[in-house]
C-alpha positions in Angstrom: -25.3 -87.4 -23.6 -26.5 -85.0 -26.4 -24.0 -82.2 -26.6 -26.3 -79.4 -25.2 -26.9 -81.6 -22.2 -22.9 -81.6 -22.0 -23.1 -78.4 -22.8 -24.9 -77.6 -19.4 -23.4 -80.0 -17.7 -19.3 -77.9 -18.2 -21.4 -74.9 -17.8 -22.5 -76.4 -14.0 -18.9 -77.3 -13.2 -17.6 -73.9 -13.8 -19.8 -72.3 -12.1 -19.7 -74.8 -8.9 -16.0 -74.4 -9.4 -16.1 -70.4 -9.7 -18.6 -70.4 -6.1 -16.6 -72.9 -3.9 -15.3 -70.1 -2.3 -18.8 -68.6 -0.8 -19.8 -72.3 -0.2 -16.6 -72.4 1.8 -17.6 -69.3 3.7 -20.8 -70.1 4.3 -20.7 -73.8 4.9 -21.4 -73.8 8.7 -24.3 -71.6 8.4 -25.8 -73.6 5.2 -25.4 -77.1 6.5 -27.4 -76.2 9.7 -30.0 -75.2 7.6 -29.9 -78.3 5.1 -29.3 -80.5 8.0 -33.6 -82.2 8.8 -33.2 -82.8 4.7 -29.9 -85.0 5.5 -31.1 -86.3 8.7 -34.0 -87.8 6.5 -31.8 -88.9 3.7 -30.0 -91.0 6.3 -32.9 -92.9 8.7 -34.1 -93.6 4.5 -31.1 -95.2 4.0 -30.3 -96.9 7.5 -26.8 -97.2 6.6 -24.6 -99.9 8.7 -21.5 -99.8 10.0 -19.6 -101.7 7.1 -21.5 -100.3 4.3 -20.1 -98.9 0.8 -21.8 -96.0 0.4 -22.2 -93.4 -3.0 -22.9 -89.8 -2.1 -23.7 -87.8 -5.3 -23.6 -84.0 -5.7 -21.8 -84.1 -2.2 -20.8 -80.0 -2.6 -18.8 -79.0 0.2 -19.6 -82.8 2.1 -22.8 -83.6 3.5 -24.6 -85.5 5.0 -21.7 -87.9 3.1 -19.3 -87.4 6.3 -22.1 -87.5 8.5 -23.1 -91.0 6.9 -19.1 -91.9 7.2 -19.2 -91.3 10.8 -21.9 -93.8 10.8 -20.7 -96.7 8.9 -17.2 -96.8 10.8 -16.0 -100.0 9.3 -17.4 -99.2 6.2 -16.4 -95.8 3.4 -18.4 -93.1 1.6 -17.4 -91.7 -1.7 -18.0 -88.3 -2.3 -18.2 -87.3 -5.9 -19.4 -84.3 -7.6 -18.6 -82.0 -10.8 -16.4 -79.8 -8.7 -13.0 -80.3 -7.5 -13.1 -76.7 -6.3 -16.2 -78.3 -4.4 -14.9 -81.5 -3.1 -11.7 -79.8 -2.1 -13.8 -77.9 1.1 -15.2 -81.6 2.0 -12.0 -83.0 2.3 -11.2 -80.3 4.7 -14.1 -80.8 6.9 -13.4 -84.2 7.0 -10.4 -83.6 7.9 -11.5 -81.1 10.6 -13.9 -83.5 11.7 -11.1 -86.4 11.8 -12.9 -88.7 9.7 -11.1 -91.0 7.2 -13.2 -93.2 5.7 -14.1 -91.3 2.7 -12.5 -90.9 -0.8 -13.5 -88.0 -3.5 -13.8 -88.5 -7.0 -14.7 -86.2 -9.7 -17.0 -87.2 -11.7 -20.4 -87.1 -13.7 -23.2 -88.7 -12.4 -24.6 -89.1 -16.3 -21.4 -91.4 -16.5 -20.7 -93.0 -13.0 -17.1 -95.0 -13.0 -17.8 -97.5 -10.7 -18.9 -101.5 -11.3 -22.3 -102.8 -11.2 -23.7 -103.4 -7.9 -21.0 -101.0 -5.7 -22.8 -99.8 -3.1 -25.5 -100.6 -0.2 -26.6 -97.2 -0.3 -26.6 -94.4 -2.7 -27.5 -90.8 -1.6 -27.9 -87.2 -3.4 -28.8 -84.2 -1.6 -30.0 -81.4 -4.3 -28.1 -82.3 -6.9 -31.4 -84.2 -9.3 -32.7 -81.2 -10.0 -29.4 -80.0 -11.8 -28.6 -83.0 -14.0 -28.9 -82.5 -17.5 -30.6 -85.9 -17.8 -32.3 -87.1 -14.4 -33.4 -90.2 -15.8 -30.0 -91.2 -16.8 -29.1 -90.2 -13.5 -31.2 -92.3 -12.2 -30.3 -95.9 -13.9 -26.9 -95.2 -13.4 -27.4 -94.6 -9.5 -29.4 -97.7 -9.7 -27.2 -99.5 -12.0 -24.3 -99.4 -8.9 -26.5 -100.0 -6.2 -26.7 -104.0 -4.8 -29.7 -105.6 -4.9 -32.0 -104.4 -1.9 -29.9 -101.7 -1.3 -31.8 -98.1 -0.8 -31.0 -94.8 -3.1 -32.5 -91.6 -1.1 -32.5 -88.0 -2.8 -34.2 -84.8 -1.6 -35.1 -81.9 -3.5 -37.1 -78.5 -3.7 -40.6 -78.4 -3.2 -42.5 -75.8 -5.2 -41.8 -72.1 -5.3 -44.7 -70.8 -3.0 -43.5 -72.9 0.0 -40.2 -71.4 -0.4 -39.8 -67.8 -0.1 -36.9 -68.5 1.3 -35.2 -68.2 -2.2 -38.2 -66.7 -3.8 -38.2 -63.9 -2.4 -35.0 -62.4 -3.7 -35.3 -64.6 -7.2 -38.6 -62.5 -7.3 -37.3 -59.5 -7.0 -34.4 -60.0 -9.5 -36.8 -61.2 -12.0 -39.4 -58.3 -12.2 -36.4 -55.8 -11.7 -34.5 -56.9 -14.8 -37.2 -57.9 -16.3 -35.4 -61.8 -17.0 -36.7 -64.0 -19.4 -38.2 -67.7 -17.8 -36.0 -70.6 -18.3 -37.4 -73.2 -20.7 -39.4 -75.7 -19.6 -38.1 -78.8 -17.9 -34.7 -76.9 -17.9 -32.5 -77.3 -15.1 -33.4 -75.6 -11.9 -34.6 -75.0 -8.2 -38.0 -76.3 -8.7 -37.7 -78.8 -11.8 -38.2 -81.7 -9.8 -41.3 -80.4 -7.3 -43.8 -82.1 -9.2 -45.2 -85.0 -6.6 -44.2 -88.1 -7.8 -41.9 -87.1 -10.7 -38.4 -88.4 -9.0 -40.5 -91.3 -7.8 -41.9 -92.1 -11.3 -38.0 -91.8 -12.6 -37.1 -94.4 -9.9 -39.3 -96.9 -10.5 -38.7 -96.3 -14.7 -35.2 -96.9 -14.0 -36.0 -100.6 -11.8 -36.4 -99.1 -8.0 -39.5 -100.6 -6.1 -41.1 -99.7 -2.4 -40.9 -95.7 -3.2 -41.5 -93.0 -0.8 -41.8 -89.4 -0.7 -42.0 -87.2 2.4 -42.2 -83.5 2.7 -39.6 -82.1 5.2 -40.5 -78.1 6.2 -38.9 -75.6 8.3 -36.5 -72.2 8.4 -34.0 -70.4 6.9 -32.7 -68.3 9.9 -31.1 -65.4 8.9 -31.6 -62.9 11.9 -31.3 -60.0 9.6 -31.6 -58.8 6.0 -28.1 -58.1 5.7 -27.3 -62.1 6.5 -30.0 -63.0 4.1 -28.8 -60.8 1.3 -25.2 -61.4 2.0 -25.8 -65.6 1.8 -27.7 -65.2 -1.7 -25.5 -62.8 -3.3 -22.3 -65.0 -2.5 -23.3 -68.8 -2.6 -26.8 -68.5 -4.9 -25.0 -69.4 -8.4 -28.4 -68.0 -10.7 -28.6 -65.0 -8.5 -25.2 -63.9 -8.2 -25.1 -64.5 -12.6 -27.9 -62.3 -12.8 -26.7 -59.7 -10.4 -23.2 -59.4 -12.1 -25.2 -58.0 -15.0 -26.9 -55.3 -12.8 -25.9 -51.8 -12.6 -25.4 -50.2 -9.0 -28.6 -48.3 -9.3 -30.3 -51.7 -10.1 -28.7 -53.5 -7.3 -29.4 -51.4 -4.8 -33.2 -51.7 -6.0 -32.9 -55.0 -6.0 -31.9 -55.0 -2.4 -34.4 -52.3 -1.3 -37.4 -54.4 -2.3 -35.8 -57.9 -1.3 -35.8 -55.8 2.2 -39.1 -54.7 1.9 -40.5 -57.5 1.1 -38.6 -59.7 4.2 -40.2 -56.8 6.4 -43.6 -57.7 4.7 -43.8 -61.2 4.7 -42.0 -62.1 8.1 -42.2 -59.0 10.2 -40.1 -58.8 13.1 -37.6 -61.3 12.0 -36.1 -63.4 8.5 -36.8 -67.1 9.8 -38.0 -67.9 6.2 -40.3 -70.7 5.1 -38.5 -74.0 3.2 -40.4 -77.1 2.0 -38.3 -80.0 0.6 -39.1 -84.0 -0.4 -37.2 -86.8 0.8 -37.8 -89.7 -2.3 -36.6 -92.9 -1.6 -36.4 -96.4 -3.1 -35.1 -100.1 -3.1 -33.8 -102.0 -6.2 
């Protein structure tokens, strides 16, 4: 990779590596609510029960133990940037008495596994982070066997999720933040119908398909809400850490307005995400 790309890319691990802690904390609650995208990911990749499987960008596990439960006589390996990261899977694996996983630190730019590994390659959230997705992309393909399926899901576009754009709003007219350059790494980079699919099929997949998956962040309260994004939400809790008290307690005022506003009554908040998925 170009050096600014592995710039970013030491820039993401600390940062994963500094938050592990808040994904930790929050991991019950946060899985629940990523669990439809996962769910999805999985009847994609219709994993059987001796299948090697690749989850990329696995974070604190999921849905690679869920997929290890699965494939019984089979393994998953988790990798990610973060040790920090893949330190909490191992303990829910553990908690969840499943042993057919390994962890392995690693870039997904530069995967360290043969050609033609794995029946099935998955990655929930992580594309729209790489420095390079389409060099993500061959090298998921590259280890994948023939006619096995790679499945990802990302973020759909800001205005169906308030979820996060609510309090990224806020932050952003507050302290008055410049936007991130264009095609930079981020939330919403890869929202674009078709653009993961177009990368797929550039990088040798064929039969591609993209489904929309929609439903709610539910919070119960402000205070949940703003206590979730201020501890596990990497961009917001950098920008915050540059915010005075006065600021931060604007900052909170009008993200609590604004819940009040938009979803009166209660903080179930809209979420839109795509499934993508492909054969090579």
């Amino acid at each position: 990779m170009e050096p600014q790309l592995e710039q970013i890319r030491e820039q993401q691990k600390a940062s994963w590596n500094k938050f592990s802690g808040g994904w930790r904390k929050w991991n019950a609650f946060t899985m629940d609510f990523l669990q439809p995208t996962g769910d999805e990911i999985i009847r994609c990749l219709a994993p059987k029960a001796g299948d090697q499987v690749l989850d990329i960008a696995s974070g604190t596990g999921e849905p690679g133990l869920t997929i290890a439960a699965l494939v019984k006589q089979g393994k998953v390996t988790l990798t990610d940037l973060s040790e920090d990261m893949l330190a909490v899977a191992r303990d829910q694996a553990a908690s969840k008495g499943i042993r057919n996983i390994d962890t392995i630190v690693c870039d997904v730019c530069e995967l360290p596994f043969e050609d033609a590994s794995f029946d099935a390659v998955s990655c929930r959230f992580g594309f729209m982070f790489f420095p390079d997705m389409a060099l993500a992309a061959r090298e998921m393909v590259r280890v994948l066997k023939p006619g096995g399926r790679l499945a990802t899901a990302v973020w759909g576009s800001p205005e169906k999720n308030p979820w996060v754009t609510i309090i990224m709003g806020v932050i952003n007219r507050t302290m008055q933040l410049p936007p991130p350059p264009p095609g930079a790494p981020g939330m919403f980079r890869c929202a674009a119908p078709g653009l993961l699919a177009g990368l797929f099929e550039q990088a040798g997949l064929k039969n591609t398909t993209e489904k929309e998956i929609t439903g709610k962040l539910e919070c119960g309260s402000p205070e949940t809400y703003w206590d979730l994004h201020t501890e596990v939400g990497a961009p917001i809790v950098a920008a915050m850490s540059k915010a005075d008290e006065k600021t931060r307690e604007i900052i909170k005022k009008e993200t609590f307005t604004l819940l009040q506003q938009k979803f009166p009554g209660n903080t179930a908040i809209d979420y839109a995400a795509t499934v993508i998925c492909g054969q090579k």
